[in-house]
C-alpha positions as CSV (number, residue, x, y, z in Angstrom):
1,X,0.0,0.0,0.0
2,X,1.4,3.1,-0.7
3,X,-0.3,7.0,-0.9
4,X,0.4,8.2,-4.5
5,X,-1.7,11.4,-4.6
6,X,-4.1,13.8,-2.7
7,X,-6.4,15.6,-6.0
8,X,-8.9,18.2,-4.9
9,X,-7.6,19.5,-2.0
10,X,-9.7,22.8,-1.1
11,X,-9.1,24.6,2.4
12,X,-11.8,25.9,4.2
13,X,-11.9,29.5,6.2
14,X,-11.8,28.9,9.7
15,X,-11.2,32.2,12.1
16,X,-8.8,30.0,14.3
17,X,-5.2,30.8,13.3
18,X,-3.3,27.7,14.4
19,X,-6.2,25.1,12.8
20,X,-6.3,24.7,8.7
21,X,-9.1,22.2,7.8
22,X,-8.9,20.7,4.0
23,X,-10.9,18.1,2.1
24,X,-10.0,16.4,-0.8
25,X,-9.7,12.6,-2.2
26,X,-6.4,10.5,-1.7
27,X,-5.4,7.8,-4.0
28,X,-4.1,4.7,-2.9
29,X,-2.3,2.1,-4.5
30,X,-2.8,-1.4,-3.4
31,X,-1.4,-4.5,-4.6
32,X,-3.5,-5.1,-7.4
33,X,-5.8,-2.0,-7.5
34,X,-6.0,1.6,-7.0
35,X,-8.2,3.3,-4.6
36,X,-9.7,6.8,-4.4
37,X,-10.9,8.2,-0.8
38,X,-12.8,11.1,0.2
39,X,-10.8,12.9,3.1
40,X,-11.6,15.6,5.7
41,X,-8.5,16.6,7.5
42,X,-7.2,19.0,10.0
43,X,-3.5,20.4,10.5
44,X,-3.2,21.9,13.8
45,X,-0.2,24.1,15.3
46,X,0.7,23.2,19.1
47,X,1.7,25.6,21.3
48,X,5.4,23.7,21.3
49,X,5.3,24.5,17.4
50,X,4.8,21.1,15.9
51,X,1.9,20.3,13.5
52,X,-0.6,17.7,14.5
53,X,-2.7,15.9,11.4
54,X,-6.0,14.9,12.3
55,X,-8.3,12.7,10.3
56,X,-11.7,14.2,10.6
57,X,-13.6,12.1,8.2
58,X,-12.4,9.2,5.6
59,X,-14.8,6.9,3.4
60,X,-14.2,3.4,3.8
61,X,-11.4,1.7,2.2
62,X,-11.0,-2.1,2.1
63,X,-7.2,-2.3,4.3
64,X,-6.4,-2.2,7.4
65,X,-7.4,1.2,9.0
66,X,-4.2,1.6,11.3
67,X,-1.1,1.7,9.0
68,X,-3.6,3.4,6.4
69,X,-4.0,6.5,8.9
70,X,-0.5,6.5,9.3
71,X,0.7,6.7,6.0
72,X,-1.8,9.3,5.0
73,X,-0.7,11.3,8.1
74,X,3.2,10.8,6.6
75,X,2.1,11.9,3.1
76,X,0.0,14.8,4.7
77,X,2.7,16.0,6.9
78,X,5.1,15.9,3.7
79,X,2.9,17.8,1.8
80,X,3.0,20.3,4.1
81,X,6.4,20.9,5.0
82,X,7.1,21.0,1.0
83,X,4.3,23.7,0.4
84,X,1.8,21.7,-1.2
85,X,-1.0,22.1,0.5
86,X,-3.4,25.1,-1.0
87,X,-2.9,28.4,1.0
């Protein structure tokens, strides 16, 4: 299983600075098929400065939920660090 893409991100306004919220669809690559999601997600500052990655809301995917949410959470926090996420 790996995450190959996440296509239709969109942000949405929220008046709190430290919390982005995005939705979008990831694609997953199995073994012998690929998978789209729909995702609602949450990046959120901490007061230390470290950004927590939340997973609001996720349709159901046949594999195992655990390393799923992890490896979105990598490929999320990626995203992020490289710029892109929509601003």
């Amino acid at each position: 299983m790996k995450i190959t893409a996440m296509r239709e991100l969109i942000r949405k306004d929220v008046p709190i600075y430290y919390r982005r919220i995005f939705s979008g669809i990831v694609v997953i690559d199995m073994v012998n098929k690929t998978v789209e999601s729909r995702i609602d997600f949450t990046i959120e500052t901490k007061p230390t400065g470290l950004n927590e990655v939340i997973i609001n809301n996720m349709q159901a995917v046949d594999y195992p939920l655990l390393p799923l949410r992890r490896e979105i959470k990598k490929y999320i926090s990626v995203l992020d660090e490289t710029g892109g996420l929509p601003g």
